[in-house]
Structures are given as C-alpha cells and as structure tokens.
C-alpha positions in Angstrom: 13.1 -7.2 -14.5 11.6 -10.3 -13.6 13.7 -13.5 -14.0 16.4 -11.6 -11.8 16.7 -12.7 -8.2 18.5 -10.1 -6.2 18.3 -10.2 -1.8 18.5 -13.8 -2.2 17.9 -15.6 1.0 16.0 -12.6 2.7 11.8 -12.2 2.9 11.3 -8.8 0.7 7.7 -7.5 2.5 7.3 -3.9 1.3 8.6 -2.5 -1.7 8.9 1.1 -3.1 10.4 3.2 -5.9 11.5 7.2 -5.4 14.0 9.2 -7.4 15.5 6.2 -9.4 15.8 4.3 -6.2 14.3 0.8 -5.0 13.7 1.2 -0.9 13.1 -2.7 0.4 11.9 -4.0 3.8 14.4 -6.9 4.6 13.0 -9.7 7.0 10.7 -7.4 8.9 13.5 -5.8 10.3 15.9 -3.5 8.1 15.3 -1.4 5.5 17.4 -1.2 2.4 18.4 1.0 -0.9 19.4 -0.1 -4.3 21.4 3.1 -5.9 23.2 2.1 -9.4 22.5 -1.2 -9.3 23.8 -1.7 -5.9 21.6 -2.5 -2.6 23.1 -1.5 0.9 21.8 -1.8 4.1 19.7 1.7 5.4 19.2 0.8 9.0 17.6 -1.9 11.0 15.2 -2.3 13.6 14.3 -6.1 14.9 11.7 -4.6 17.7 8.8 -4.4 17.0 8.3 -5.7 13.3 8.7 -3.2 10.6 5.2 -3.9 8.4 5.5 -0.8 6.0 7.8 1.9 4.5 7.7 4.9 2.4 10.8 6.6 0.8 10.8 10.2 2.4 13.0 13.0 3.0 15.9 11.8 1.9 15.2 8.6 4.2 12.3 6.2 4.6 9.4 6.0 7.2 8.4 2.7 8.5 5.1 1.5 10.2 5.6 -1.3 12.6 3.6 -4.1 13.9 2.5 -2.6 16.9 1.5 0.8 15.4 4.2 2.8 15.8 6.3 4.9 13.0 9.7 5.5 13.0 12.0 7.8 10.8 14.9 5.4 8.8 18.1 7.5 8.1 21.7 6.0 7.6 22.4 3.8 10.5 19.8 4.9 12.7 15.9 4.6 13.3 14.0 6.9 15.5 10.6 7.1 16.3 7.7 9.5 15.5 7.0 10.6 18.6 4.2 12.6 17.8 2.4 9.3 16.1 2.2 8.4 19.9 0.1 10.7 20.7 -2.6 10.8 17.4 -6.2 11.4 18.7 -8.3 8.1 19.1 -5.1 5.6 19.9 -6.9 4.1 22.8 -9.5 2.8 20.2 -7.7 1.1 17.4 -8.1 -2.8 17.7 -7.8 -5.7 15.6 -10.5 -8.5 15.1 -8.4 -11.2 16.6 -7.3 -9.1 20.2 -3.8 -8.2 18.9 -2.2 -5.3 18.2 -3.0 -2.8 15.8 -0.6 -2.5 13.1 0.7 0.1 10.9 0.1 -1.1 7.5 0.1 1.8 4.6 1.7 5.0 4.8 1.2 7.7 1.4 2.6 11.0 0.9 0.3 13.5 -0.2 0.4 16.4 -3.6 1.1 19.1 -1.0 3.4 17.5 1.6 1.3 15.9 4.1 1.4 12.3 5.4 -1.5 9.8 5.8 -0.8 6.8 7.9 -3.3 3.6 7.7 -3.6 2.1 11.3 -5.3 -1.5 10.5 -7.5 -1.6 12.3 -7.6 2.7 13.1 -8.4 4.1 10.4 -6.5 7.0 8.3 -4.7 10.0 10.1 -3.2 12.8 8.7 -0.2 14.8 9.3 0.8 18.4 8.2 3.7 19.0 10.2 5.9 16.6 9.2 4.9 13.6 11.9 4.5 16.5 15.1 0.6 15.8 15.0 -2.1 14.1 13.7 -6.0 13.8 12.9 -8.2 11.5 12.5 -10.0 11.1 8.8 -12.0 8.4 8.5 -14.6 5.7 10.6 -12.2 3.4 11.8 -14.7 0.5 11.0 -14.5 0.8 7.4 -11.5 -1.3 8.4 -8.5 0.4 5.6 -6.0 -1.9 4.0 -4.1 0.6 2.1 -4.7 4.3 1.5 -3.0 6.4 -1.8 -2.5 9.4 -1.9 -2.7 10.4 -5.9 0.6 12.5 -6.9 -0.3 15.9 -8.3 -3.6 16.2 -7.5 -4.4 17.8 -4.6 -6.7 16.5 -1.9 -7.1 12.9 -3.5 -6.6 10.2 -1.5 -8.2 6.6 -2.1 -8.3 3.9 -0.1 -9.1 -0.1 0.1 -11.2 -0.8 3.0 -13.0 -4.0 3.4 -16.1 -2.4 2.1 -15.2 -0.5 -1.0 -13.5 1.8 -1.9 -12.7 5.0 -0.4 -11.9 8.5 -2.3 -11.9 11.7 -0.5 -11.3 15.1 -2.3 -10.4 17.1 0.5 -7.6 15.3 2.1 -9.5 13.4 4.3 -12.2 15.6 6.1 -14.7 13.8 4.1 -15.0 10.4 2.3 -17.5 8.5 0.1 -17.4 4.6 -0.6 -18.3 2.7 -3.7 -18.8 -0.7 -4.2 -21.3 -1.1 -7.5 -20.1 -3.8 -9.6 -18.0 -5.8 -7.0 -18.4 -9.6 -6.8 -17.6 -8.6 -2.9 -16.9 -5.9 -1.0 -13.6 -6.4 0.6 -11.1 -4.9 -0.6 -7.1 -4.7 0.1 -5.2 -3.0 -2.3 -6.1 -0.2 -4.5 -3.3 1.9 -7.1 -3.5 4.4 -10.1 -3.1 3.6 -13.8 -3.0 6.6 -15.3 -6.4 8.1 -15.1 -7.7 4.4 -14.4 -8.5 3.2 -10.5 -7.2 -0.2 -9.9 -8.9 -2.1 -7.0 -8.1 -5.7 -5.6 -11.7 -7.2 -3.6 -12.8 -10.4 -2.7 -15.3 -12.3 -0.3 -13.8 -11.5 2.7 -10.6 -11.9 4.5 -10.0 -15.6 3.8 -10.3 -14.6 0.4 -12.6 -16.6 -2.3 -13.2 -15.2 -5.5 -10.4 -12.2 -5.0 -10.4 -10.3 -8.2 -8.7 -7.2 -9.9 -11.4 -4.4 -10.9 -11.4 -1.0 -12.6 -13.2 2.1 -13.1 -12.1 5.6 -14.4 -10.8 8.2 -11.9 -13.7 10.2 -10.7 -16.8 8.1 -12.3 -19.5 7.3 -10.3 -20.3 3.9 -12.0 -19.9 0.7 -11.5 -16.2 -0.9 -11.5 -15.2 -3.3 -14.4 -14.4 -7.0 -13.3 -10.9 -7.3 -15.5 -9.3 -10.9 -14.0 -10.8 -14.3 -13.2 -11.0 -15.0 -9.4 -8.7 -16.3 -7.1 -8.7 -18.6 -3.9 -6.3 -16.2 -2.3 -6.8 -12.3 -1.8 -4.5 -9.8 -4.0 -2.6 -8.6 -1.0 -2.1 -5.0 0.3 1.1 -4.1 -1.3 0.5 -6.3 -3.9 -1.0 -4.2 -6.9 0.8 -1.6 -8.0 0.8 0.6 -11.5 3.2 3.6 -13.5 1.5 5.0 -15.8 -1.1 2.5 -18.0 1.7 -0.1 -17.1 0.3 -2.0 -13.8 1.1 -5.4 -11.8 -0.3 -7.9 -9.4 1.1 -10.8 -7.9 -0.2 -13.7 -5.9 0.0 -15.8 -3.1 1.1 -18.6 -5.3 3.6 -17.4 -6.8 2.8 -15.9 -10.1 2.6 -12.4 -11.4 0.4 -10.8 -14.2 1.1 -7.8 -15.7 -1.3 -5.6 -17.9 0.2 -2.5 -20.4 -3.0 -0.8 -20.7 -4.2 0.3 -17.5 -5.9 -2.9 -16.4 -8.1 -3.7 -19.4 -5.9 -7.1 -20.3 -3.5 -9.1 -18.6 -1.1 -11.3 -19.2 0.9 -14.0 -17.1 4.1 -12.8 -16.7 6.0 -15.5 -14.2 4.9 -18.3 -12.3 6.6 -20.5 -9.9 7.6 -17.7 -7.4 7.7 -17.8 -3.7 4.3 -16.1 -2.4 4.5 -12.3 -3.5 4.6 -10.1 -0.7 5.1 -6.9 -2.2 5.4 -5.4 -5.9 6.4 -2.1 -7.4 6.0 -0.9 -10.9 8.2 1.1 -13.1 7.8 1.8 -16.7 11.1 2.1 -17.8 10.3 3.0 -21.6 8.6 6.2 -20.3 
C-alpha cells in the first residue's frame, strides 16, 4: 500500500510478486522475502552486483552486473553454470565498453526461462539453466523481455526500437513502433488483454511516455500519459489485471485501474523509483 515504508534505509532495485510473496533485491547485493507480513533475509551476494531477480522454484534467480545468473536459495547463492557457456557470449557489449549486464529474466507458460543480456539479446532455456539459445538480433538492444502467463509461446519485449512480440518462444520476432513519439523503449507489461509500453527519445530520455495497444493488433499504439524529462525505467511499469503502475525518477507514482486508458497521481515526493510491482488485491 503506498504511504507504508518498509526496508527503510536500504536501496529496493528489483521487485517481484509469486505465490503471495514479495521477493526484493536489497542494495544490489541480497535478496529478500516478505511472508505474512514479515521480510527476512534470502541470501546475499556483494560480488558482482545483483541487477535482476525472478521468484523461481521455490527460490529466486538473479542476473548480475557482469552477466552472470545465479540460483538464490536459503543462505546460499550458486551460479548457473551453464549461463557461462550460452552461444554468442563473446559478442555481447555495451555502448560505453563495460560489461554486459543481466537485466530481465521471465519465466515462460511451459517452464522455460528467457534471460535479457543488455546489450546480448534474449536467450532461452529449456532445461532449467543447463543450456541456452540465442533468440533475437542482439542489436535491437532489449531492456526487458515478458513472458505472458498462460499463453504459450508469447513473449514481448522493450528494445530501444519497438516493441518485440514473438509467438513461438523466440525463434522468430516482429517489431512495431507505429504511433510512438520515439522508438526507444524500456519497459513493457500486460494489463489484461492490454500491452503496456514505456518509450522515449532515446536513452537520456526526453519526452518518455506510457503507450498502449490491444494484445495481438497490428495498429498503431495509443499515447495514454503526458511526457517526461526522465525515461519510465525497466522495472518500472508493471500491471495485474486492468490494474497497472509506473513510477518515476522523481519520485512520483501513477496508477491507472483500467488497463492504461487513465491515470491518476497516486504519490509524489518519493525517492527515485527503482522498481514497482502490482497486485490487485480486490481480485
């Protein structure tokens, strides 16, 4: 709820919901669990940087900041090995000559794992971590990839330009960008049947706004927010149901119960907003 403050004096950078549970990633460097109202240290990590989790077999997985993944069970993180050896590692790079990161990881309708490597595109794993495959042109440059629960094969993603949906689980994708103010994108989520997409001029931001468009058209997405200096952040958008959330680098969050269409100011004043989840409680 907002206008409660709980992990008070830590930096919150990735946030996720699963089975009644709140998963948190604590100063780039722990993960934690709230169960009953009660959060408790998972495990920590300080090297290198944890960037991203996802609540997952009874644990979490993490991305770090020198693309790696690791598996987070009580007291105890251990690394994917088989991440090390994913097809294409030697080409990943970033822009500005440091390391590739992991940034978004999504769990897929029939079990498999998709793991955004910023910049290396999307892989894909069907054995639980033992291998991977490439899915997508690393140069579309992915920000967050979603994988949509109970359908099969759907998987969207927020690359800086479009949007990215592929059918088949990633062996092929098509982008869209009609009706963007600009092309790049970094966070994209599901409200309801309703695609939610953050873009912007470019990676400075400058005119960052929230757009829509129903799941599966071919039109033109729906500018639905006035622009911002600051890009909507990976991480930063998030929906349940037609009940969906952004938040901002300066502090405030809006909130819109009908799957984008309106929104509202909901708080102000914040510390920047690294991370958001939704959950519609009066479901």
């Amino acid at each position: 709820a907002l206008g409660v403050s709980e992990l008070g004096g830590h930096a919150v950078s990735a946030l996720a919901a699963a089975g009644g549970d709140l998963w948190a990633l604590v100063d780039q460097a722990a993960v934690w669990r709230r169960r009953d109202g009660e959060w408790a240290e998972v495990a920590a990590d300080t090297t290198p940087r944890l960037r991203c989790l996802l609540p997952w077999d009874g644990g979490a997985l993490a991305g770090t900041a020198e693309a790696h993944l690791v598996r987070v069970g009580p007291g105890a993180v251990e690394p994917v090995d088989g991440f090390e050896r994913a097809p294409g590692r030697g080409d990943w790079f970033t822009p500005w000559g440091g390391h590739p990161a992991v940034r978004t990881i999504a769990a897929g309708a029939e079990g498999e794992l998709y793991v955004n490597v910023h910049v290396g595109g999307i892989l894909r794993s069907d054995d639980e971590g033992a291998s991977w495959r490439p899915t997508i042109d690393i140069r579309s440059d992915v920000h967050e990839v979603l994988a949509v629960p109970g359908r099969p094969g759907l998987v969207l993603a927020a690359t800086a330009v479009g949007t990215a949906t592929s059918e088949d689980g990633g062996a092929s994708w098509s982008f869209a960008h009609d009706g963007l103010a600009g092309r790049y994108c970094r966070a994209v989520t599901l409200a309801g049947d309703t695609v939610l997409l953050s873009a912007s001029d470019g990676p400075r931001g400058g005119d960052a706004a929230v757009y829509r468009r129903p799941l599966g058209s071919d039109g033109p997405f729906q500018r639905c927010t006035d622009g911002f200096e600051r890009n909507i952040d990976t991480g930063c958008l998030a929906a349940d149901g037609e009940l969906a959330a952004f938040g901002t680098e300066d502090g405030r969050v809006f909130v819109s119960r009908d799957a984008g269409a309106s929104w509202k100011l909901e708080a102000s004043g914040l510390p920047a907003v690294q991370a958001l989840v939704v959950t519609d409680h009066d479901k």
